[in-house]
C-alpha positions in Angstrom: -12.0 11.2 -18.6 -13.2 12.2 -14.9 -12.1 9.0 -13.4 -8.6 10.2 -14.2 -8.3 12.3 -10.9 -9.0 9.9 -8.4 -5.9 8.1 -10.3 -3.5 10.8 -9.5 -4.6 10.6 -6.2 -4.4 6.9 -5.6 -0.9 7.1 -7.2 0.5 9.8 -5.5 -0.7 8.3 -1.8 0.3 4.6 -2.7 3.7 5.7 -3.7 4.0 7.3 -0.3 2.8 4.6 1.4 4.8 2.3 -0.3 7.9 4.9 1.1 6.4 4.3 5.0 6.7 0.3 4.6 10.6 0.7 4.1 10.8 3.2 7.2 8.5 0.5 8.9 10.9 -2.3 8.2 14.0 -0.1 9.2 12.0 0.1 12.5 11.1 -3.8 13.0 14.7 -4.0 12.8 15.6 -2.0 15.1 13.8 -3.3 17.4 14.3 -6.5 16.8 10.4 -7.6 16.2 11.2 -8.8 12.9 12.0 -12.4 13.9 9.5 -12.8 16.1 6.2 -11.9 14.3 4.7 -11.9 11.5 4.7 -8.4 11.1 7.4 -7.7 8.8 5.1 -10.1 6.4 2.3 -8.5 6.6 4.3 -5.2 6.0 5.9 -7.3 2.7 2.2 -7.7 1.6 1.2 -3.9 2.3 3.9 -2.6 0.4 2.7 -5.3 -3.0 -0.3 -4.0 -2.8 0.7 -0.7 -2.5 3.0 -1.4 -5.6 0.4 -2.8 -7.7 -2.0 -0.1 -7.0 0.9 3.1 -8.1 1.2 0.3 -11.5 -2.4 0.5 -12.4 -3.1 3.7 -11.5 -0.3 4.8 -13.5 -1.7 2.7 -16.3 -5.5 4.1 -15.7 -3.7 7.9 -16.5 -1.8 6.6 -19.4 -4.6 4.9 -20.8 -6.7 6.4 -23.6 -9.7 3.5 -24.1 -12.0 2.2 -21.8 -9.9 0.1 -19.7 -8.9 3.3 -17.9 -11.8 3.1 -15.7 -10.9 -0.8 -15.1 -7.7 -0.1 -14.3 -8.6 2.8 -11.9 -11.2 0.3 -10.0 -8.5 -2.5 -9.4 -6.1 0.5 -8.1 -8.6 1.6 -5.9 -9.6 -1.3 -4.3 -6.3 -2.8 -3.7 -5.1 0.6 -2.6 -8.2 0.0 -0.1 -7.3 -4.0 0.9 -3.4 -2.1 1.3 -4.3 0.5 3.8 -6.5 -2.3 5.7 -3.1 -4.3 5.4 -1.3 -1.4 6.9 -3.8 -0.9 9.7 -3.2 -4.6 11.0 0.1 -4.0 10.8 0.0 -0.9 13.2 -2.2 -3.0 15.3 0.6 -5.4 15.7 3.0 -3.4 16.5 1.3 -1.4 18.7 0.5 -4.5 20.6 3.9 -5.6 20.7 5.5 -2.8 21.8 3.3 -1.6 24.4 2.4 -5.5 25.9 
């Protein structure tokens, strides 16, 4: 099954970037952004999809029929729609912090 590697991959960098939401949140804390936008949401959402993406990609390796290439395109593109998540995020914050 070739589609298997880009599996490991998708896990592997969802899981981390399920790791950088928590240090995100720890920072909108901090500094006290967390009541006043919306972007400790749109972190909450990131870090679902991120979550979702390390669970079917974990079940696209395990997998021995078919669905494995199903389950690797549904990691992949909500690992994509995550990282687009995570970028508006950044946006934010980078707006609020330096407006």
């Amino acid at each position: 099954m070739e589609g298997n590697n880009k599996s490991t991959h998708i896990l592997n960098t969802s899981a981390n970037l399920f790791g950088l939401c928590f240090a995100v949140f720890t920072y909108l804390k901090v500094l006290k952004l967390s009541t006043s936008t919306l972007i400790d949401e749109f972190t909450a959402v990131a870090m679902l999809m991120f979550m979702f993406s390390c669970t079917t990609s974990f079940l696209s390796i395990r997998s021995k029929t078919k669905r494995s290439q199903f389950y690797e395109k549904i990691a992949d593109y909500v690992f994509m729609a995550g990282m687009a998540m995570l970028f508006l995020t950044t946006v934010f914050i980078v707006f609020k912090v330096m407006v």
